[in-house]
N, C-alpha and C positions, 0 to 999 in steps of 0.2 A: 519478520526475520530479524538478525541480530547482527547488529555489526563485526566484523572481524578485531578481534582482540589482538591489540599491538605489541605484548610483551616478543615473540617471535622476531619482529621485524626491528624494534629499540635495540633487542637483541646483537642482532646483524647489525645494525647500522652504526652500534658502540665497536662493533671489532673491526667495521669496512672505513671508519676515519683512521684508525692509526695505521692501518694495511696499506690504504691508499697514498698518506702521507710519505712512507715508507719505501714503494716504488718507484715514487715520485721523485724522492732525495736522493737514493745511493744510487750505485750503480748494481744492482743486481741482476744476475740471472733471469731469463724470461721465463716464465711461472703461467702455464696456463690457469692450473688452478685458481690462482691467486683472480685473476683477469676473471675466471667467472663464478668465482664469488660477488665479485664486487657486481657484476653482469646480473647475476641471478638476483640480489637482493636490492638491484634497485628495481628490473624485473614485479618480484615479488609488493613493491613498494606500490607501484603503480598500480597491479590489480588489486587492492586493499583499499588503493583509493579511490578506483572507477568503484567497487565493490560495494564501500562503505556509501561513494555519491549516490547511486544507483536505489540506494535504500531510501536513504535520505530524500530523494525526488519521489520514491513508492509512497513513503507516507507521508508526505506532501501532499500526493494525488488522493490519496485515501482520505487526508482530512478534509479537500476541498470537496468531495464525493460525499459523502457524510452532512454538510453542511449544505451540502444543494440537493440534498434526498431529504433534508425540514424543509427547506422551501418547496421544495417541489408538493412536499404531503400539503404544505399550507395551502398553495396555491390548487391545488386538486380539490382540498375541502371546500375553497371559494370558489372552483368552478361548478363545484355540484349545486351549494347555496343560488349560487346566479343561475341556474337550469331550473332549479322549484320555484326559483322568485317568478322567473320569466314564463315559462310551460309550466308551470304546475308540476305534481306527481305522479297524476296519471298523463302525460304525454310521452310520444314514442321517443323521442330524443333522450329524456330522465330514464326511462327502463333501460336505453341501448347505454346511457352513462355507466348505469349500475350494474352492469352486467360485467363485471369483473370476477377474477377468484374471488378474490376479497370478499367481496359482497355474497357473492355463492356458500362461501365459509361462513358467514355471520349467522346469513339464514339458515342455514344447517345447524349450529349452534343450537340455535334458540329454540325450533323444531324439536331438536333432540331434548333439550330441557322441559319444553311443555310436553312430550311425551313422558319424561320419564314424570312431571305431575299430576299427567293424571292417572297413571300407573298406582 
């Protein structure tokens, strides 16, 4: 996802300092408008910046997710290593390991290749 682009809000916030300034000093007329302008873009300010946080924590999570799906394959490839060290190949433990998709795909693969050579 992309973060929200601030020109919109820089926008509003260059016209809501002198506005503000401005109701602040004279003595003016009551202006609802004016009140929710300033209301709406600060509003507007906050969900930009839960918005923008919100992202920012996404791909946080996503890089630490990424980085523990190498470890996790690493650690999968040494747990299979340490089942053939220990049981062997042919034991029921190593077949029930490799009885994944994964593994179901490989050998279908390869199947499909030595069929098509000796075709």
């Amino acid at each position: 996802m992309k973060r929200k682009d601030p020109r919109l809000l820089n926008e509003c916030k260059d016209k809501v300092i002198p506005l503000a300034s401005f109701l602040k000093s004279e003595n003016t007329p009551h202006n609802p408008v004016f009140e929710n302008f300033i209301k709406a873009t600060e509003y507007y300010e906050n969900l930009t910046f839960e918005y923008n946080q919100t992202i920012t924590n996404a791909e946080n999570l996503h890089r630490q997710i990424v980085e523990h799906e190498k470890l996790l394959r690493d650690i999968k490839e040494r747990t299979k290593a340490a089942v053939v060290l220990y049981y062997g190949k042919n034991s029921h433990l190593y077949r029930t390991f490799m009885l994944s998709s994964e593994y179901k795909k490989s050998v279908q693969r390869i199947r499909l290749r030595e069929k098509k050579i000796k075709k």
